[in-house]
C-alpha positions in Angstrom: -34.3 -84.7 32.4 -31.8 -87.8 32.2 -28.9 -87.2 34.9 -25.1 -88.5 33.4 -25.7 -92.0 36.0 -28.9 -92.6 34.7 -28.0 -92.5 30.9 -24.4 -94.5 31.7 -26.7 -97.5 33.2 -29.8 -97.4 30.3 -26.9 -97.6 28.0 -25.2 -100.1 30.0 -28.4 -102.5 29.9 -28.9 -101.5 25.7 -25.3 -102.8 25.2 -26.4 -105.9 27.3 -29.2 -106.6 25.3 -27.9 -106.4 21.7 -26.3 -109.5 22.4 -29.6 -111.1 22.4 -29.3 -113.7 19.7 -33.1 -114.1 19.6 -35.3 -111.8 17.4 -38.6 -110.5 17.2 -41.0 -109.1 14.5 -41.7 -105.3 14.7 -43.7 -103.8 11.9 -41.6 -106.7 9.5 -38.4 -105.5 10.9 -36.3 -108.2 12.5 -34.5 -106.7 16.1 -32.7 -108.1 18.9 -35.8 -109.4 21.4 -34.8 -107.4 24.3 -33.4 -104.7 23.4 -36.4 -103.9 21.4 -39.2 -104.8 24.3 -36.9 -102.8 26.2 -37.2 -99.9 24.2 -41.1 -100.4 23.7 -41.8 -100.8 27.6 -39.7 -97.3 28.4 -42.1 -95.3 25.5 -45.0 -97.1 27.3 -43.7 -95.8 30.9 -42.6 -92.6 29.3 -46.7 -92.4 28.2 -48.2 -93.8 31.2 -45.8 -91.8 34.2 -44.3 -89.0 32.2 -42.3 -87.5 35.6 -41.5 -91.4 35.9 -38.3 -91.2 39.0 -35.3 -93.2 38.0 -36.3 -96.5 39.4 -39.0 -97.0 37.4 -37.3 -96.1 34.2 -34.7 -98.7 35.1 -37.3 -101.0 35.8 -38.7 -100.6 32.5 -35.5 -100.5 30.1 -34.0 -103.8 32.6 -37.0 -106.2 33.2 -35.6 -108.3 30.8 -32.1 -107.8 30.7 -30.0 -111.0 29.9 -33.3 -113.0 29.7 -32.2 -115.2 27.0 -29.0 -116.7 29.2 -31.6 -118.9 31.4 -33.3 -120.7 28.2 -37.3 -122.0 29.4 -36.4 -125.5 28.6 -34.0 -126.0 31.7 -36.8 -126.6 33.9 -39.3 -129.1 33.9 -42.7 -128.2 31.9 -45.8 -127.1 33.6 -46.5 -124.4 35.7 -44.3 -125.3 38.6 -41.2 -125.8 36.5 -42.5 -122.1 34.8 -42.6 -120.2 38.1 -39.2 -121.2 38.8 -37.6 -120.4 36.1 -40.0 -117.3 36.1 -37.6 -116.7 39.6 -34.3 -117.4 38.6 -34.9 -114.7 35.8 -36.0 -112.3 38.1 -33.3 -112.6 40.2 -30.6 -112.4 37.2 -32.6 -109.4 36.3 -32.3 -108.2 39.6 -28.4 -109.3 39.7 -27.1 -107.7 37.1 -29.2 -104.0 37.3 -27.3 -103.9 40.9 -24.4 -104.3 39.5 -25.1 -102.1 36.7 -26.2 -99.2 39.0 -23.5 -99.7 41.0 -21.1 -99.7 38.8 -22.7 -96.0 37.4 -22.9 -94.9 41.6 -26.4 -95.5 42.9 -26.7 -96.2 46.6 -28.2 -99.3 48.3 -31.5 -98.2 48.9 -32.1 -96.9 45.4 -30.8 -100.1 44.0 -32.7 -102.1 46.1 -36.0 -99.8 44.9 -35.5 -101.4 41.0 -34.7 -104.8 42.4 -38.2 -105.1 43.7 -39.5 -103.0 40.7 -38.5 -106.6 39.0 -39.5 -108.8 41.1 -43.1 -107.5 41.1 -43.8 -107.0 44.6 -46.3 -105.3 46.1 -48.4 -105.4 42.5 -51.7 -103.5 43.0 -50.5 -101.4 46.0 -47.3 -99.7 45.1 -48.0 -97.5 41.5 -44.9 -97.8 40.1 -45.3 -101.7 39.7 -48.8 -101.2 38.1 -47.3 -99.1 35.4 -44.3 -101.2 35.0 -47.0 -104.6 34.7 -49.0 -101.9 32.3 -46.4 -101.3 30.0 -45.5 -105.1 29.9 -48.5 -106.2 29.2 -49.0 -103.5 26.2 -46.2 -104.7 24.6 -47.2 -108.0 24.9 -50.0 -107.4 23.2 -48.3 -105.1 20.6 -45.9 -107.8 19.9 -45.9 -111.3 20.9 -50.2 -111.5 20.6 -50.2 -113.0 16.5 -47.2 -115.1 17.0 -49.2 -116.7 20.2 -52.1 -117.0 18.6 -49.9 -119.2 15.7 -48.6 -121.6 18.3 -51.1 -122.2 21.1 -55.0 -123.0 20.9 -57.7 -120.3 21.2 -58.6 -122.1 24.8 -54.9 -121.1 25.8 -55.1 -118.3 23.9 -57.9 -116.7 25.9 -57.1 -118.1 29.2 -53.8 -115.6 28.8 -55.7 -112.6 27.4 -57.8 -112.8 30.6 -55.6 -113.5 33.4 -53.2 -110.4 30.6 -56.5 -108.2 31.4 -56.9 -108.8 35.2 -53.4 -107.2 35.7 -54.0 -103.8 33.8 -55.0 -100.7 35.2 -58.1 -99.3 34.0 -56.1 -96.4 32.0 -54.1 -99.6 30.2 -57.1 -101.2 29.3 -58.4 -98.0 27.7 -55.0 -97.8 25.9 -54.6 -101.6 24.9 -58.1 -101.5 23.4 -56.8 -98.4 20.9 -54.0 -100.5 20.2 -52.9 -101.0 16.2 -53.1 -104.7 16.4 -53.6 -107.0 13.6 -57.2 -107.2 12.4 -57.4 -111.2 13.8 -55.8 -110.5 16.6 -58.0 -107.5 17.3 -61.1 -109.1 16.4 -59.6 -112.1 19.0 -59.0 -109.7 21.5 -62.6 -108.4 21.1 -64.5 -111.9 21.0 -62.7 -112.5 24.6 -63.2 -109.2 26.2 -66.9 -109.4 25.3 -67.4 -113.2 26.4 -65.5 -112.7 29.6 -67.6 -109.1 29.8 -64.3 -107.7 31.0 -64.1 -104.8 29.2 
């Protein structure tokens, strides 16, 4: 059941993220980026923790909210410029869900629950930020896999699909392997599961 405060803030981030002037390709449908990742990780939480509290369903509709206002390219390349900007989204993620949740009447403590929802901590140990990295890395792979695959070369490629693997749960594996995924992408996803003898 969705209480009135919890529906006023998933709304709250939806209207955030139509303003998203990127797109993405779902099924040949263009659709605002986040709003529609958004969308696809809260039906992968809704699968994988079905009595999922409100913090996590926060979590998983605002991950990504207002992603596109700190553009990649205003930090250097390479991977130390990526883990900074990889910060300063996660703490306009975390930002703005405060101020949505406050705004809709949620205490401190429950705030402060999605904020480190976002920022990943505690992966491994605390269930609720497994699922959450489950469901990211589903959609992912539902969505962003082909168009990867397009830009970068299969070394790259597989060096993400592995270090992608390592983070999911053994019930997400079984899931992303069922996945309806391009036939070359599939066949991809295959080749490095079987090399890497990950699966």
């Amino acid at each position: 059941m969705t209480s009135a405060r919890l529906r006023q803030v998933l709304d709250r981030i939806d209207e955030i993220n139509r303003a998203d002037p990127h797109e993405i390709q779902v099924h040949g449908e263009s659709r605002a980026k986040e709003l529609t990742h958004a969308a696809m990780v809260s039906a992968w939480i809704a699968r994988l923790r079905p009595n999922a509290d409100d913090a996590l369903r926060i979590a998983a509709r605002g991950h990504h909210v207002r992603r596109w206002a700190i553009p990649r390219d205003e930090y250097p390349q390479g991977r130390r410029g990526y883990l900074r900007w990889r910060q300063a989204l996660q703490e306009l993620h975390a930002a703005t869900l405060g101020e949505v949740m406050t705004e809709a009447g949620y205490n401190a403590a429950a705030i402060e629950c999605v904020q480190d929802l976002v920022r990943k901590k505690n992966l491994r140990r605390d269930p609720d930020v497994q699922a959450l990295e489950d469901a990211l890395c589903l959609v992912f792979l539902e969505t962003q896999l082909g168009e990867f695959r397009t830009r970068q070369p299969d070394e790259r490629v597989t060096e993400v699909l592995r270090k992608t693997w390592d983070k999911m749960s053994a019930e997400a594996r079984a899931l992303a392997v069922e996945l309806d995924l391009a036939p070359d992408d599939r066949r991809f996803l295959q080749r490095v599961l079987r090399l890497g003898n990950t699966a």
